[in-house]
N, C-alpha and C positions, 0 to 999 in steps of 0.2 A: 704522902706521895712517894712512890718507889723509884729512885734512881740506880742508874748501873752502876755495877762493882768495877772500878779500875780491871780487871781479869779481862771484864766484855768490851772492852774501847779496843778497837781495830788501830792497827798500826797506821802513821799518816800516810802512806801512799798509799794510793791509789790502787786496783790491781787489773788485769785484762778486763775478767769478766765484766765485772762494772765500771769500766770504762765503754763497753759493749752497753750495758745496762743504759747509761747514762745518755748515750749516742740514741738508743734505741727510743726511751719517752723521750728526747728533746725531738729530734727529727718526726715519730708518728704527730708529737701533738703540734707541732709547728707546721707541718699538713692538713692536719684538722681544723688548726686555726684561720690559716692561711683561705682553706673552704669557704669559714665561715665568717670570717672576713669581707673579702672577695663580696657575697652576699651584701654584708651591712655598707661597704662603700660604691657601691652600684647601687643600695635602695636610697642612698640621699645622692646621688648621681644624676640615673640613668632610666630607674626602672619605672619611675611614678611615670615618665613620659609614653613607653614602650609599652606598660600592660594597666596602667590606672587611670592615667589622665583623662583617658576618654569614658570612664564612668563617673568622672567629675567637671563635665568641660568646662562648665560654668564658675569652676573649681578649685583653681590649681592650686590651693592650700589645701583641699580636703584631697587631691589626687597623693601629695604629696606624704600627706598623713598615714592613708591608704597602704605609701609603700613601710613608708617606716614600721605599720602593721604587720605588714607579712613579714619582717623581719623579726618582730614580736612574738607572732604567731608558735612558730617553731618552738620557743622556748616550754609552752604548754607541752610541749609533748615530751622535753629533757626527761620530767620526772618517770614516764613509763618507757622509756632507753636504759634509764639511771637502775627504775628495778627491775629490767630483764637483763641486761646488761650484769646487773652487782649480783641479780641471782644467781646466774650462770657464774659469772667469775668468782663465786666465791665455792661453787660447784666443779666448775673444768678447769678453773686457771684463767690470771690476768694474763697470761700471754695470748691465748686464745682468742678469748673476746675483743682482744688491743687487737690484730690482725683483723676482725670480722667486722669492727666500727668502722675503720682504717680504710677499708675495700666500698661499705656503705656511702658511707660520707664523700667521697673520691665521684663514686658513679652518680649522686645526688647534684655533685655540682658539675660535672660531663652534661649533664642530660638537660643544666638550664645552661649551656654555651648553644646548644642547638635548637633551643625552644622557639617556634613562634611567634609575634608579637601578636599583639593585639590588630594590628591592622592587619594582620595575616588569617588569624582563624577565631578573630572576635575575645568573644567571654571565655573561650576554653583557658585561653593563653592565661590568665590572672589569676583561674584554679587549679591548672596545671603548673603554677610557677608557686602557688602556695604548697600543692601537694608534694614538688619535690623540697622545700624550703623545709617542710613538716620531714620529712625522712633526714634534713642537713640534722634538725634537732632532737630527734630520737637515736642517731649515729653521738653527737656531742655528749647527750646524758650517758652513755659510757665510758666513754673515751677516756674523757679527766679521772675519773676514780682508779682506773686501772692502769693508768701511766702513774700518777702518784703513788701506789700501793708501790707497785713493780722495783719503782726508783727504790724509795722510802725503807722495804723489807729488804733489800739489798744493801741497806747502809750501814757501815760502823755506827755506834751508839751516838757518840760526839758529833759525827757529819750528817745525825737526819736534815737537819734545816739544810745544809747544802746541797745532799741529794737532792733532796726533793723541792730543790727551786729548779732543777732543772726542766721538769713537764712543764713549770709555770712559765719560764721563759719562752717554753713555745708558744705562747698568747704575743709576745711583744713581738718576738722573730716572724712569728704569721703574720702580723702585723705588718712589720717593714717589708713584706715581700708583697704582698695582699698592695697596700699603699703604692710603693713603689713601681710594681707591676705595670698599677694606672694612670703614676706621675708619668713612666714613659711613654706611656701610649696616647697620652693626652697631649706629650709634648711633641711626638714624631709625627701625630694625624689631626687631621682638622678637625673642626667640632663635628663636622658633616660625616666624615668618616669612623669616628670615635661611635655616634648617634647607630650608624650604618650597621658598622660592623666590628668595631674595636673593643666595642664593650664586653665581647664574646671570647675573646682569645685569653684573658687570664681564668675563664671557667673551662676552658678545654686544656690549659697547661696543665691544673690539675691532673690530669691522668700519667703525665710522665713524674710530678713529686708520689703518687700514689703507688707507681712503681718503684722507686724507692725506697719510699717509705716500706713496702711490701717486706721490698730484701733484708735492710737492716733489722725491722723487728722479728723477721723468722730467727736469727742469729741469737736472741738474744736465751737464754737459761729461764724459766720459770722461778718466780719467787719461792727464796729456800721457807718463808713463813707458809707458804702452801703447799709446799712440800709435806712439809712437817704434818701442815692440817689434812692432805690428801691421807695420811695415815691414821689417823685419826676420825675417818669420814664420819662414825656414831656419833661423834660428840656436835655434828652440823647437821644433824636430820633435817632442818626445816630453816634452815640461816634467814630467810625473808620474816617470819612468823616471828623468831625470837629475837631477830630486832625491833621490830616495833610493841612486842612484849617488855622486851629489856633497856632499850635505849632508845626510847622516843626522844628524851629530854637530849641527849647527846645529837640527834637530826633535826633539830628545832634549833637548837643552839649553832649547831653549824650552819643552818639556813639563814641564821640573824645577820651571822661574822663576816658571810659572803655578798648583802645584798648592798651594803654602800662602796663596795670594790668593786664590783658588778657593775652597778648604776651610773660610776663614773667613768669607770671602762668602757663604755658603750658610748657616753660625749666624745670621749679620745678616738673611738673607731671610728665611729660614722657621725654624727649628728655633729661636732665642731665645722668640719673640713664645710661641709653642707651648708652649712651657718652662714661661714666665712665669707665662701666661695659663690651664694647665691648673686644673682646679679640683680643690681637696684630695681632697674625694668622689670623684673619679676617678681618683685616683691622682698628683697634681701635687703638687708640694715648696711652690712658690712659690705661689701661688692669689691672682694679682693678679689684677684687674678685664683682661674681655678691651682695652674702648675704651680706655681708660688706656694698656694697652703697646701697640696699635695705632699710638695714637698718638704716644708717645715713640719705638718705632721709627721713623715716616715723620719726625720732626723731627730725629732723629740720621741720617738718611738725609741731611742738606742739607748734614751734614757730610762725608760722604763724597764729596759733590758735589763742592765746595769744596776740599776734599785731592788729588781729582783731578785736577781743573788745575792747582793748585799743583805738584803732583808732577810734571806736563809741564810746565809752564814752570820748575821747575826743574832737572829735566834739560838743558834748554838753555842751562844754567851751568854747574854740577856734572858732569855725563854722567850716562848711563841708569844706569851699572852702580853710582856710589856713591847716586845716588838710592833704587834700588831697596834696595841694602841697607841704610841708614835707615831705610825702612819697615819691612823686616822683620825687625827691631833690636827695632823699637818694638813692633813684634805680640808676638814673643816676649817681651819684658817686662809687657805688660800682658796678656796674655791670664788668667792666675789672677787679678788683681783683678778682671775683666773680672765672672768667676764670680761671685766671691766676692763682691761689690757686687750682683748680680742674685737671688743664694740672701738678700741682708734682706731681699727683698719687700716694698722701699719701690719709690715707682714713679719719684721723682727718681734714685735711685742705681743704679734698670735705665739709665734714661734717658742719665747721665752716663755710667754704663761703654760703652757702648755705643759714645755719641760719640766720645771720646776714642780710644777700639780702632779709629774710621773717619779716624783721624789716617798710622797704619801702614797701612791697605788703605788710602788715596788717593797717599800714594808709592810704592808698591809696584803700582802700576794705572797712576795717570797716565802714565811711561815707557814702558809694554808696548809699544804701538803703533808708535811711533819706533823701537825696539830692534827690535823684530823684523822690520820693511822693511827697517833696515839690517844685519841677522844675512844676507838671502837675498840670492842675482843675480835680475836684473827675470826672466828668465826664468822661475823656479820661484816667484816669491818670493811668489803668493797660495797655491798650496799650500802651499808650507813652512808660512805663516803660518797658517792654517787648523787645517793638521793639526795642527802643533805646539801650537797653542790647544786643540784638542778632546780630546788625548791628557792633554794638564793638565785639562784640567773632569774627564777622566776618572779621574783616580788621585786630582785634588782635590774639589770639591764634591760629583760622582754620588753617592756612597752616605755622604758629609758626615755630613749627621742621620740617618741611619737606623743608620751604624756610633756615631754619637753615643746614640740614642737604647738601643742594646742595652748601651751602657759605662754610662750610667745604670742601665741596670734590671738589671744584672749586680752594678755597684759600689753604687750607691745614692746616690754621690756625684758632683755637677758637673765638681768640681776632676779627674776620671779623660779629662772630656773633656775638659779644658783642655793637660793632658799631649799627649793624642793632637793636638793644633791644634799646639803647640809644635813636635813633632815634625817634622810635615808643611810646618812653617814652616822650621826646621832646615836643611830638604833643601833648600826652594827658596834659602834663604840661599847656601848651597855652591854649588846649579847656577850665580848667578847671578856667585858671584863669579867662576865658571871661563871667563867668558866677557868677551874684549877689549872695552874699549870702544871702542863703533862710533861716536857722536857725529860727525855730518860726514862719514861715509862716502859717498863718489857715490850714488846709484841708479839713472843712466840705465844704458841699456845700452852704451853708447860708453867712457860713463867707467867703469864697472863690470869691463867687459874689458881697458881698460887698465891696471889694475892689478892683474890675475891676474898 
């Protein structure tokens, strides 16, 4: 494995441009996420009642399921976002395609702040809330590859991991904004008005972060690695073809590394809080107060924050590969007390398991981004990264709580989902360690070819 010459280590500070860089993927994906978010803590909310329940009357476990479904649903389509998305961006430029997700994803969740419910215009309302949910996730299978690259090709040799934790932070920061958004409005309005109309206002906010987000990322330079490859265009005739000629094994591997990060990311989004917060009368174990875990989620969210640069800046010690497996050391280990802290239905001991399980997700995240730039040649390397990301959402988070929420109502006990988290962390544990570590591997296209 090829490491950089002391010559290519960038001086430690910082410079405009990439500071601009840096600004630009944390803010685009912290709107993306924020989107899709928004989505996953309204479908263990709000939505099973608004467009499902009533095709389950007799039902309200399978209404519920239902929603956690169309939460699911979307992720099927990441992978065909991922390669139109990574084709083009490896064709026009990640700056381009970051703007064109950025604007999709924004109008996708616009358009379910004003949707009808079910008692409004029936059956339409459940497949018009799946078909804009499907366009939330063919907007996502972009997104992430092309904020990572952006970051990633813009970094000193020594600061990939740090760069490139910053897109990744936009997951926990969506998060705290997505969460908090609806701690507040659940705390300022009654359940009745929340039910009514409250649930709609952080899907319409979206449109002023999207403008935002808009501004900052026009600002930002295109990546000098595509630069470089823009000159170069002969030697990328067909970048979709000759990745999956060239590097299957490198999109299969990256799909492994992401699917127990994933799967437990998606308990910490939506399925905990739901958990928690259901009420005994309805069928909940736990029967905490909603505001209460709202709120201890969004504050265990700061940990996840916090873990995920850490986890990139210390891969630029350690390497991705022992980083990564740290993390998911620690997920396995903690994930039964995890449970088992959240079934006392005290709201400090939701609170602390939660944080501390955001100790293994922010090592096991922060890395991603650096790894997988240096897993691909510049040529392929936002599809690879793309698709590789979206194939993992898919076997990991998509159907996360919904396969969670059936191990509950089957088993009757939490600890059955904690098994299945383990499992899934297991696998990523394996894929990650089958793979060399890349730390310091070139990424131009000059130095890249030189060492095939």
């Amino acid at each position: 494995m090829s490491t950089a010459s002391p010559a290519a280590a960038a001086p430690s500070s910082i410079t405009r441009e990439e500071r601009r860089v840096l600004a630009g993927t944390l803010v685009g994906t912290t709107i993306e996420w924020y989107d899709f978010f928004i989505y996953a803590q309204a479908a263990g909310l709000i939505l099973s009642v608004q467009y499902f329940a009533p095709l389950a009357s007799d039902n309200p476990a399978l209404g519920q399921i239902m929603a956690w479904a169309s939460l699911g649903i979307s992720f099927l389509f990441r992978p065909l976002g991922a390669i139109i998305a990574g084709h083009l961006g490896d064709r026009i430029g990640r700056k381009k395609m970051l703007v064109l997700t950025l604007i999709l994803m924004g109008a996708a969740t616009s358009l379910i702040g004003l949707l009808p419910n079910y008692a409004a215009i029936g059956i339409g309302a459940p497949i018009l809330l799946t078909f804009l949910r499907i366009l939330q996730g063919f907007s996502a299978g972009g997104e992430w590859g092309g904020a990572a690259l952006l970051s990633v090709e813009h970094a000193p040799v020594n600061k990939r991991g740090l760069f490139g934790a910053y897109p990744q932070i936009g997951v926990p920061v969506g998060m705290i904004l997505a969460t908090g958004v609806i701690w507040i409005l659940t705390t300022v309005l009654t359940t009745e008005q929340f039910a009514s109309f409250g649930w709609r206002i952080p899907f319409l906010f979206s449109v002023v972060l999207v403008l935002v987000g808009y501004y900052i990322r026009r600002q930002v330079e295109e990546s000098p690695v595509f630069a470089e490859l823009a000159e170069r265009r002969a030697e990328s005739s067909a970048p979709l073809s000759t990745l999956f000629k060239k590097n299957t094994k490198e999109v299969v591997l990256s799909a492994l590394i992401f699917i127990g990060n994933n799967a437990v990311g998606y308990m910490i989004i939506a399925f905990f809080a739901a958990y928690a917060s259901r009420p005994l009368d309805q069928g909940g174990t736990v029967g905490l107060d909603r505001a209460p875990v709202l709120l201890a989620t969004t504050l265990a969210s700061f940990g996840w924050l916090v873990f995920t640069m850490w986890g990139g800046a210390l891969s630029d010690k350690l390497g991705r590969v022992r980083t990564f497996q740290i993390g998911y050391v620690l997920l396995i280990l903690w994930l039964v007390p995890t449970f088992l802290m959240i079934d006392q239905a005290n709201i400090w001991m939701y609170g602390i398991g939660i944080f501390i399980l955001t100790v293994g997700m922010g090592l096991s995240y922060g890395p991603m981004s650096a790894m997988y730039a240096e897993m691909f040649p510049p040529q392929v390397r936002y599809s690879g990264v793309s698709i590789g990301y979206a194939l993992g959402a898919i076997l990991g988070g998509a159907f996360a709580p919904t396969i969670a929420e059936t191990l509950l109502a089957r088993t009757g006990s939490s600890l059955s989902i904690a098994a299945y988290m383990i499992v899934v962390c297991i696998i990523s544990l394996i894929g990650v360690s089958l793979v060399k570590e890349t730390k310091g591997m070139p990424l131009g296209v000059v130095k890249h070819h030189g060492e095939a």
